[in-house]
Each structure stands twice: as structure tokens, then as C-alpha cells.
KOLGUTOR-267863 format. One record per residue (C-alpha): x, y, z; residue number from 1; residue in one letter. Coordinates in Angstrom, 1 decimal. Example, Ala and Ser with C-alpha at 12.3 -4.5 7.8 and 13.67 -1.06 7.14 Angstrom:
<rec <12.3, -4.5, 7.8>, 1, A>
<rec <13.7, -1.1, 7.1>, 2, S>
END
This chain:
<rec <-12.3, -17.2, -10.1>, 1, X>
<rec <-8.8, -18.6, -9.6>, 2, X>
<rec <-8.1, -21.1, -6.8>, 3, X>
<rec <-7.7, -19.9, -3.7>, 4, X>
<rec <-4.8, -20.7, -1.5>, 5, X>
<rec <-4.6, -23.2, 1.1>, 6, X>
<rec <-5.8, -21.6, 4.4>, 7, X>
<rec <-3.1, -20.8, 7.2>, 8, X>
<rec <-3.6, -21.8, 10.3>, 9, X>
<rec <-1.8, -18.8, 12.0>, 10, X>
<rec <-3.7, -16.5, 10.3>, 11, X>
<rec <-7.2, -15.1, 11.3>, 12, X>
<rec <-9.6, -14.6, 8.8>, 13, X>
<rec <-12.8, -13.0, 10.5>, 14, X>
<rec <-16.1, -15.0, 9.7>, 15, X>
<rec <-17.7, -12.0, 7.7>, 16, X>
<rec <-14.2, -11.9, 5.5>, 17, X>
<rec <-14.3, -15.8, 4.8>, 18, X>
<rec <-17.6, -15.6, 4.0>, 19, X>
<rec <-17.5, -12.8, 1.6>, 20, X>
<rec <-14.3, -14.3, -0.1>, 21, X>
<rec <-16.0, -18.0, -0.5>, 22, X>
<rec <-19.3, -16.2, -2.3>, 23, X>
<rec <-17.1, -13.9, -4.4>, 24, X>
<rec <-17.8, -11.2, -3.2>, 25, X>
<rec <-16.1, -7.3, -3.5>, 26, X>
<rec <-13.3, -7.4, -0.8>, 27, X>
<rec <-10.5, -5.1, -0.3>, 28, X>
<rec <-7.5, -5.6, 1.5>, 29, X>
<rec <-6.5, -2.3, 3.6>, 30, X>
<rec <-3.3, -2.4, 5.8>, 31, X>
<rec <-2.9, -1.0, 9.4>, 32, X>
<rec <0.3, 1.0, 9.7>, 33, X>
<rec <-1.3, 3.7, 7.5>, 34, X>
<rec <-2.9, 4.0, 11.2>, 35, X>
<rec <-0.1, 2.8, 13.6>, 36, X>
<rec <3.0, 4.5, 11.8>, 37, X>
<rec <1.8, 6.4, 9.2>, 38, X>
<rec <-0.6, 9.1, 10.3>, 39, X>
<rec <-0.3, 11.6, 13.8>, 40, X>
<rec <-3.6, 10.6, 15.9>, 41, X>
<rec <-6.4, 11.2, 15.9>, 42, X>
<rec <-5.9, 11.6, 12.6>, 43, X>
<rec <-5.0, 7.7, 12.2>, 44, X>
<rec <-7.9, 6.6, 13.3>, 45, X>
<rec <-10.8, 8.5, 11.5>, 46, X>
<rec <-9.1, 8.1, 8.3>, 47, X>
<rec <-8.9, 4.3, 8.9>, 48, X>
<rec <-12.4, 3.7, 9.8>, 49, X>
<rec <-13.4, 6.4, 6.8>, 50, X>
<rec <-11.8, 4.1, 4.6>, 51, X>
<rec <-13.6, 1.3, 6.1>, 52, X>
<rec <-17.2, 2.7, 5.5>, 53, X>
<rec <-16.7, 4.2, 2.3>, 54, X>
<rec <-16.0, 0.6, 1.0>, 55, X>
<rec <-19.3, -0.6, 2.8>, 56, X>
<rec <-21.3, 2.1, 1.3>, 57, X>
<rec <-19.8, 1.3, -2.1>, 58, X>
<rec <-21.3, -2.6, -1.3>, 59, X>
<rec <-17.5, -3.6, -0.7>, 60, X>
<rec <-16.8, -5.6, 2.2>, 61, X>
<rec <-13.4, -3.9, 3.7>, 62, X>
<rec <-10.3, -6.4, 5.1>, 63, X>
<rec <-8.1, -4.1, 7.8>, 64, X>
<rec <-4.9, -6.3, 8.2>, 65, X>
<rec <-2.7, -6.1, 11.3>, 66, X>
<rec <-1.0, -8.4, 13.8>, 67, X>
<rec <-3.2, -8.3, 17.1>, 68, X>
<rec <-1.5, -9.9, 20.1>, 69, X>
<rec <0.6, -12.5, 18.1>, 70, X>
<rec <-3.0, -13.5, 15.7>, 71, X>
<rec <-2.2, -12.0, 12.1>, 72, X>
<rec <-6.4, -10.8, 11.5>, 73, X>
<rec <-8.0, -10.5, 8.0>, 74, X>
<rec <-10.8, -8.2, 9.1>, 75, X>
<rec <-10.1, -6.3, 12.5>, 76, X>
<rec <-12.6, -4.7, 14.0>, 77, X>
<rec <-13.6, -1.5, 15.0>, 78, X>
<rec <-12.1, -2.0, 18.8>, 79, X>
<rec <-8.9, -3.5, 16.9>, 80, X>
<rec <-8.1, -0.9, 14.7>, 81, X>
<rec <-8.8, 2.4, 17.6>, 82, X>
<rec <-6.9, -0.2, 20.1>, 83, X>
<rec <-4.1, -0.6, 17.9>, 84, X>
<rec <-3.9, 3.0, 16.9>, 85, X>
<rec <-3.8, 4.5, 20.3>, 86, X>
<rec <-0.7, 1.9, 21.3>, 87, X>
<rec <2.8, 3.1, 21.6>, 88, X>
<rec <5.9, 1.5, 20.7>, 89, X>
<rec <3.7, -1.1, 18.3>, 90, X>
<rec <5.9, -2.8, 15.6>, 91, X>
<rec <6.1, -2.4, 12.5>, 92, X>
<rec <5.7, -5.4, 10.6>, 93, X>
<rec <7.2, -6.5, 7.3>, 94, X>
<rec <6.7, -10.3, 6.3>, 95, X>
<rec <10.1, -11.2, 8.2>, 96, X>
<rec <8.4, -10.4, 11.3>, 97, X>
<rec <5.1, -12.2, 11.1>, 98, X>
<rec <6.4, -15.5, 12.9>, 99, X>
<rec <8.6, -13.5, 15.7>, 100, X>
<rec <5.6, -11.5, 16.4>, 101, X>
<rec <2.9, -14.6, 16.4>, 102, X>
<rec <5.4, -16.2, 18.6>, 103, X>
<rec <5.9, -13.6, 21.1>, 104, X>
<rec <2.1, -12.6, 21.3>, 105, X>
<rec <3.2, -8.8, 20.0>, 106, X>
<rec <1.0, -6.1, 18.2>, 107, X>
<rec <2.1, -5.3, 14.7>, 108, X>
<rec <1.3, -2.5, 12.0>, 109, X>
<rec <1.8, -4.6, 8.8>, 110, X>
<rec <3.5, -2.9, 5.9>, 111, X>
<rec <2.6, -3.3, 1.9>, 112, X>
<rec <4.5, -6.7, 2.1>, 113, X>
<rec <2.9, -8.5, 5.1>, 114, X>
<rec <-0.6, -7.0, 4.0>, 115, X>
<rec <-0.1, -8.6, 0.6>, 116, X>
<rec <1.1, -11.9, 2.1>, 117, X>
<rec <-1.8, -12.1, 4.5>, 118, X>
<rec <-4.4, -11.0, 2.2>, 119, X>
<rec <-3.3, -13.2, -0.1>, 120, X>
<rec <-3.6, -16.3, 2.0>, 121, X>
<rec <-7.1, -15.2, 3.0>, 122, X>
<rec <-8.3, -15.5, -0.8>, 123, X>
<rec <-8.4, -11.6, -0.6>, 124, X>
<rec <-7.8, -10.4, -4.3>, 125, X>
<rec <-7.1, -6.4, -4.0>, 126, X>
<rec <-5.4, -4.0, -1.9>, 127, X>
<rec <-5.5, -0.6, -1.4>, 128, X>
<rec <-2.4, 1.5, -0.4>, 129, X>
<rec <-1.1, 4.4, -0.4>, 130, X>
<rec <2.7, 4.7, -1.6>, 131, X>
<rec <4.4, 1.6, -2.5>, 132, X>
<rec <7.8, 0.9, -1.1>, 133, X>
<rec <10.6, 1.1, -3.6>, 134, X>
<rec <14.6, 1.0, -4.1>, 135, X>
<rec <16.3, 3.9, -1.9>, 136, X>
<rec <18.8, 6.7, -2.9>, 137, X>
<rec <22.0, 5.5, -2.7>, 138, X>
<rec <20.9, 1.6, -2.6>, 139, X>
<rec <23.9, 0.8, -5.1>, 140, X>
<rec <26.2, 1.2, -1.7>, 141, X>
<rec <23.7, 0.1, 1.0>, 142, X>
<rec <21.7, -2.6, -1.1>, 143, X>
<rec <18.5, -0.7, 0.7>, 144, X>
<rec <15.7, -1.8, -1.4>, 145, X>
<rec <12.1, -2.2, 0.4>, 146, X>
<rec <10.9, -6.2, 0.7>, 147, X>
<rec <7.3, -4.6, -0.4>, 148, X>
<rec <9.1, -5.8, -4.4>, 149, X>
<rec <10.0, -9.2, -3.6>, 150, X>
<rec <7.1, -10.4, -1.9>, 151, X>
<rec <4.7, -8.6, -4.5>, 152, X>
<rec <7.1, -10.6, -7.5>, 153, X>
<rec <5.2, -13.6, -6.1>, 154, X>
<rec <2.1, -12.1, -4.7>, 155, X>
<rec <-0.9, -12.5, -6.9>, 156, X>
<rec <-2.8, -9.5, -6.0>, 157, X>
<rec <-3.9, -6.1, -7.6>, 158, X>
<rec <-2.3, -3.7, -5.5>, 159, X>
<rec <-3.6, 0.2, -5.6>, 160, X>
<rec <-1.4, 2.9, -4.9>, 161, X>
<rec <-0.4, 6.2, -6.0>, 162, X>
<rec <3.4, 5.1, -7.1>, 163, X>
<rec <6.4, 5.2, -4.9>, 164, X>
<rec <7.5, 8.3, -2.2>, 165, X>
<rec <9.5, 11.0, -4.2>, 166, X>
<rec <12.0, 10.2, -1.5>, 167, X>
<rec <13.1, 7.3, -3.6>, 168, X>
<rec <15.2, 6.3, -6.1>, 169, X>
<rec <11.9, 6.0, -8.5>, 170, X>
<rec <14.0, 5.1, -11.7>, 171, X>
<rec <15.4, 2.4, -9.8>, 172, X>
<rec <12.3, 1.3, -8.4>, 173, X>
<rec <11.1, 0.9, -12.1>, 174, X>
<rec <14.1, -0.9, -13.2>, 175, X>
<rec <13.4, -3.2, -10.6>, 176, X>
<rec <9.9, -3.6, -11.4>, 177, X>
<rec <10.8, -4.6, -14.7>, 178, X>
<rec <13.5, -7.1, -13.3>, 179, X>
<rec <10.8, -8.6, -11.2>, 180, X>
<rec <8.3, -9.4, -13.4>, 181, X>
<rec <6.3, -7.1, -11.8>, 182, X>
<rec <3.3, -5.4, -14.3>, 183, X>
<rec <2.8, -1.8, -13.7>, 184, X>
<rec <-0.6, 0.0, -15.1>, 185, X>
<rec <-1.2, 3.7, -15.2>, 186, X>
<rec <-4.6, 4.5, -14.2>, 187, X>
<rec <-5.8, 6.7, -17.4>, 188, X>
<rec <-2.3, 7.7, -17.4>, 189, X>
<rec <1.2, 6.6, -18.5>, 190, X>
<rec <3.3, 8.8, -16.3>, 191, X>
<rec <4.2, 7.3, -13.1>, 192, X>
<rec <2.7, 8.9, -10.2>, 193, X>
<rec <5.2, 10.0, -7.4>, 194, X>
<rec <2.7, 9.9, -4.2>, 195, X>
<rec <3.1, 13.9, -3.6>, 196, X>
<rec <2.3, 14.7, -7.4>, 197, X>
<rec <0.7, 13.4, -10.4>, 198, X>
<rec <3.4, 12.8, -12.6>, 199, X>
<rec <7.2, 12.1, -11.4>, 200, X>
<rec <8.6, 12.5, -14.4>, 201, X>
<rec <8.8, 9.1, -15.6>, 202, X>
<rec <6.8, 7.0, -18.5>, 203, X>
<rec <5.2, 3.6, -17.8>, 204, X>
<rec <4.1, 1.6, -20.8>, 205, X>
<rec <0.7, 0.9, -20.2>, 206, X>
<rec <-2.7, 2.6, -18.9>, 207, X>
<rec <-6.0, 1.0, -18.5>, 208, X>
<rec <-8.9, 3.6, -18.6>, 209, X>
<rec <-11.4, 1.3, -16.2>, 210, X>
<rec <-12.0, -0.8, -13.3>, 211, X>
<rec <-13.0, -3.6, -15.7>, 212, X>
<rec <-10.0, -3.5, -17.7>, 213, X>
<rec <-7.9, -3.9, -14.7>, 214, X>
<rec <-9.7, -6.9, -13.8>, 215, X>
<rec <-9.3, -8.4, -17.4>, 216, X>
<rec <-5.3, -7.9, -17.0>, 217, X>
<rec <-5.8, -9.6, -13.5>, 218, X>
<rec <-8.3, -12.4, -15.1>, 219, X>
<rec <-5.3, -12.9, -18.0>, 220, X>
<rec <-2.5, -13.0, -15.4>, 221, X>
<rec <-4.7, -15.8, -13.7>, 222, X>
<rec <-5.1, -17.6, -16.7>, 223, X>
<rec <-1.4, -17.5, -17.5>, 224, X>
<rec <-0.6, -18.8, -14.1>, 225, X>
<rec <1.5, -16.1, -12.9>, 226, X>
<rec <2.2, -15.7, -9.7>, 227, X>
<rec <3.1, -11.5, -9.6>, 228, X>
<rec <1.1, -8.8, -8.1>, 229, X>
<rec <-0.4, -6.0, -10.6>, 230, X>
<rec <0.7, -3.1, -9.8>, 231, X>
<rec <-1.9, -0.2, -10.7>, 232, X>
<rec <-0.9, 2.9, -10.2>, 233, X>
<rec <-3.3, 6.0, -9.8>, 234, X>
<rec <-2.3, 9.1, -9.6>, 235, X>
<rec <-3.3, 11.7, -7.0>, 236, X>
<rec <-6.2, 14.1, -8.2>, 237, X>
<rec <-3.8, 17.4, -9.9>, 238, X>
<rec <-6.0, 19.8, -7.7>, 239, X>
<rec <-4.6, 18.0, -4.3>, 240, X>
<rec <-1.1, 17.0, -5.0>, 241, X>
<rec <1.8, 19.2, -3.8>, 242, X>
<rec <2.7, 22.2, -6.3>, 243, X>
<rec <5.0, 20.7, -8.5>, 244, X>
<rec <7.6, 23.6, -8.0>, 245, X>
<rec <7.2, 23.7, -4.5>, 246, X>
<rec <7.6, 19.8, -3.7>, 247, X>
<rec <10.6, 20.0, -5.9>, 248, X>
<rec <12.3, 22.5, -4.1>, 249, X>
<rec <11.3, 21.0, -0.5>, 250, X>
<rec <12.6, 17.7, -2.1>, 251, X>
<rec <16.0, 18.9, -2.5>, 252, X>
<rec <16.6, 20.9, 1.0>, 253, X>
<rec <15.0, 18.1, 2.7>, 254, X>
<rec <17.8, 15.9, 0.8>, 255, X>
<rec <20.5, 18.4, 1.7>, 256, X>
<rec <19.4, 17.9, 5.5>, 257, X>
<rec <19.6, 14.7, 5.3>, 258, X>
<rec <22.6, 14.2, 4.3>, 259, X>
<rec <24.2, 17.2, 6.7>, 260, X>
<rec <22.8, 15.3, 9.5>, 261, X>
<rec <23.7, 11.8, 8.8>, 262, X>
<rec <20.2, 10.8, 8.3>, 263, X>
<rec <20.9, 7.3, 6.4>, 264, X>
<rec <19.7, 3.9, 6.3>, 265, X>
<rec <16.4, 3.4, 8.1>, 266, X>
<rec <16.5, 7.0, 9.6>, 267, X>
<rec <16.7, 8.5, 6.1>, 268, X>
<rec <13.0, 8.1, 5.2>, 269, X>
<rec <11.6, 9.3, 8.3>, 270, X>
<rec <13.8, 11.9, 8.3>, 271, X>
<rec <12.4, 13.0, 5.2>, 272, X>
<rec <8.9, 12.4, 5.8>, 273, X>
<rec <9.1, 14.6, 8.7>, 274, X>
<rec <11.0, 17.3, 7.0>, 275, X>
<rec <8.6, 17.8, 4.2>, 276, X>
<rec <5.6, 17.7, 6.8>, 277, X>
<rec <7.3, 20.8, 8.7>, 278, X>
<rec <8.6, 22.6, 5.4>, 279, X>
<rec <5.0, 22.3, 3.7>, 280, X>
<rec <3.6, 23.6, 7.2>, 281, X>
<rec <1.3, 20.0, 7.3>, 282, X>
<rec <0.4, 19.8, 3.5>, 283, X>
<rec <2.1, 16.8, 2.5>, 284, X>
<rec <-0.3, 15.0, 5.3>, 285, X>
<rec <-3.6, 16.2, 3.8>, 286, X>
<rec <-1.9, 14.8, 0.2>, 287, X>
<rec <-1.3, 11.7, 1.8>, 288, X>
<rec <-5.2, 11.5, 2.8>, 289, X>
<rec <-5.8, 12.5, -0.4>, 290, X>
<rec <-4.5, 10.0, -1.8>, 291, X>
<rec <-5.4, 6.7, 0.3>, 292, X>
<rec <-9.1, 8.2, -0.4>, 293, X>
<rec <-8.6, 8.0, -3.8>, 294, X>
<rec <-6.8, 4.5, -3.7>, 295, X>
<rec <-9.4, 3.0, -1.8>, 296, X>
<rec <-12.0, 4.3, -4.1>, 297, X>
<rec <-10.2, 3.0, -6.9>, 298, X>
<rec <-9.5, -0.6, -5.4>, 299, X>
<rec <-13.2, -0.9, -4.4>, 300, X>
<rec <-14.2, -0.5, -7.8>, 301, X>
<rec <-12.1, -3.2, -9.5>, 302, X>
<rec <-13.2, -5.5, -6.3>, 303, X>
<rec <-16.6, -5.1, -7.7>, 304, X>
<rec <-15.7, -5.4, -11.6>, 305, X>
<rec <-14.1, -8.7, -10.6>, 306, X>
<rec <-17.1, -10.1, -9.3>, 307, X>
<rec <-19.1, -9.2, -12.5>, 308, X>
<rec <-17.0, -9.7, -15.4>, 309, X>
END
């Protein structure tokens, strides 16, 4: 096992968590805005605690990340996570806002980047998401790119998800990747997943067919001494993702919408989000279950091959 990174003080790893990470045990990183921002309640909260056990059943120990009154906590608990779900107006958090929020004693819901960053710092060695965040449509004018890239370019943790949102720019996103350093593995595939389907359209160089050989590119990337996330991407199961025809089409009049209403900058992808939802009459949301189940499945499975390889 590589060395682990100096603890920080401002950060609160729950004794269970430590003690897991210091014996080498299966941990996975899950973050909390799937359950603050991402999902309608009370949907948010039996998925995130259904996430939770299936990792314990699977002999996993499971890492909930979030920001609770100004204490950034590896490992909150059952009370955290239904507290924090039931909370209005909670922030969401990228890695910008950690110090404002410790500062100010605020909730937060931390995003791909600040659940990277603080389950990095805890020693924690995988993550489970859902979509990644990526470079936005029209990001050659408005320079929007998500901060999920450049925190994972020197964040060395194997991060699950099932690609970026349609919504993006998702050749850019690769590009960027690339420029990055960032390594990007199709689970038993080599098309890049895009969230809502299987395959976005896009080739990816490389697929590992395993949990274990995930955890040998992680154990090489260790022994090269980079510092980069691995990005493994895993597609959502063909029988649950969006018809391909149909989340075309709802791509492009959601799109259209958007731009006939001014929806830009950081209204655009909510915009969207919420569009699809109502145009696919609430199937999108049982796609995005879909697939954090099958990330977190995924991600407990290469915890445990890294603990026995």
C-alpha cells in the first residue's frame, strides 16, 4: 500500500473510517450531494443509506463525505446523512468552499471534487459516483469547465462513475482528460458511457475486464508515483439506460429550451436536468439510481481486490 497522506486537522475522519483505512481494509468513498442536491426526498435519503448497506453487506466499510456544521466528516452517520438531507438551502460544496464553510460553521453537500480531496486526505483509496463533472457546451466563450478535472489531475484516487452528463460537451471533456493526465478505463467496454446511456458515442483506449485489473493499473500508477485520479468508467446496465432514440431527441429540445430561455452559465445544467426529468415523465431519475447502484457496486469490488492483490 502506498503512503498515506499526512492527516488534516480540519478534517474528521470517524474512528471506524481510520481504523479501517490503517488495517487496509475495503473502504469506499461516497459523496453527499447525490443526497442534498441531487435526488427529490425522500428519495435522497433511502438511496443514500442503500448505498451505505450494500457496501457493508459486501464486507466494505462505506465513507459518506459532507461538510457538517463547518467539520468536513469522513464517515457521517446515519443522523448526519437524514439530517443533512432534510436541510434546505444547504451548500453545495466544491473544494473552493471547504475553508469558507469550516470557517463559518455551514452545512455542505460536497461535489466529485471536495469528496476526492477529502477522501484522499483520509487515506481513503476509491470513490463511487455517479456522473463525473466535465467541460460545458459552449466553454470555448464562457471558459465553464467543472473543477471535478483539476482536482482529480492531482488526486490519486480510483474514481467510479458512469462517464460525464450528456448535457456536456463530452468530446471536450475527453480532450481535457487527455490534457490532464488523467487515465480513463472502460469497464468491459471502450465506448464512453454518457450517464443516461451505455455508449455516447465516443471510443476510449482502454477497458479492464475486472476489479483486480483496476487495482493493478492503480498499484502501477502508485509505483510510478503519479499523482492523478483513475478514472474508471462503467457503463449503465443497457436494459436501464434511457432509449437511445428517445434521450437523443429529449437532448436536443431540452437544448433548444435552453437556449430560448436564456438558461446559461450555472442555470444551464439545472435547467436541463429538470427538463429531461419532466420530458421522460421521471425516467431519467430511476436511470440515475440505476446507475449510482451499479457504481457503488463496482467501487466496492475493486476496494476489496486492493486489499488482496
Amino acid at each position: 500500500m502506498p503512503d498515506q497522506p499526512a492527516a488534516i486537522a480540519a478534517v474528521h475522519v470517524v474512528p471506524h473510517v481510520a481504523e479501517a483505512v490503517a488495517d487496509g481494509a475495503p473502504v469506499v468513498a461516497l459523496e453527499s450531494t447525490i443526497f442534498t442536491h441531487g435526488l427529490p426526498r425522500p428519495r435522497n435519503v433511502e438511496v443514500a443509506l442503500e448505498a451505505e448497506e450494500h457496501l457493508r453487506a459486501a464486507g466494505v466499510v462505506p465513507a459518506t463525505i459532507g461538510v457538517v456544521d463547518g467539520v468536513p466528516t469522513v464517515g457521517m452517520s446515519a443522523e448526519q446523512i437524514t439530517g443533512l438531507a432534510a436541510t434546505d438551502g444547504i451548500d453545495k460544496a466544491s473544494v473552493r468552499d471547504l475553508p469558507v464553510l469550516v470557517a463559518l460553521g455551514r452545512h455542505g453537500g460536497t461535489t466529485v471534487a471536495a469528496t476526492a480531496f477529502l477522501a484522499h486526505a483520509a487515506g481513503v483509496r476509491v470513490f463511487a459516483t455517479g456522473g463525473l463533472g466535465g467541460v460545458h457546451r459552449g466553454a470555448s466563450e464562457s471558459f465553464d469547465e467543472s473543477a471535478d478535472l483539476p482536482t482529480l489531475a492531482t488526486t490519486p484516487i480510483a474514481l467510479v462513475s458512469a462517464g460525464v452528463k450528456s448535457i456536456l460537451d463530452i468530446p471536450a471533456t475527453l480532450e481535457r482528460f487527455e490534457t490532464l493526465n488523467l487515465p480513463v478505463v472502460g469497464y468491459r467496454t471502450r465506448r464512453y458511457p454518457g450517464f443516461y446511456v451505455a455508449d455516447s458515442g465516443h471510443e476510449i483506449g482502454f477497458a479492464v475486464q475486472s476489479p483486480a485489473e483496476v487495482a493493478g493499473v492503480l498499484r502501477a500508477r502508485d509505483g510510478l508515483g503519479l499523482a492523478q485520479a483513475v478514472l474508471v468508467a462503467n457503463p449503465v446496465a443497457a436494459d436501464a439506460q434511457l432509449p437511445p432514440d428517445e434521450h437523443d431527441a429529449v437532448l436536443a429540445r431540452a437544448l433548444a429550451a435552453a437556449e430560448a430561455d436564456g438558461a446559461r452559465g450555472n442555470a444551464a445544467t439545472p435547467y436541463l436536468l429538470d427538463f429531461i426529468q419532466r420530458e421522460t415523465g421521471g425516467r431519467s431519475l430511476e436511470v440515475n439510481v440505476a446507475v449510482y447502484r451499479g457504481n457503488v457496486a463496482l467501487a466496492g469490488e475493486i476496494a476489496r481486490a486492493l486489499t488482496t492483490g
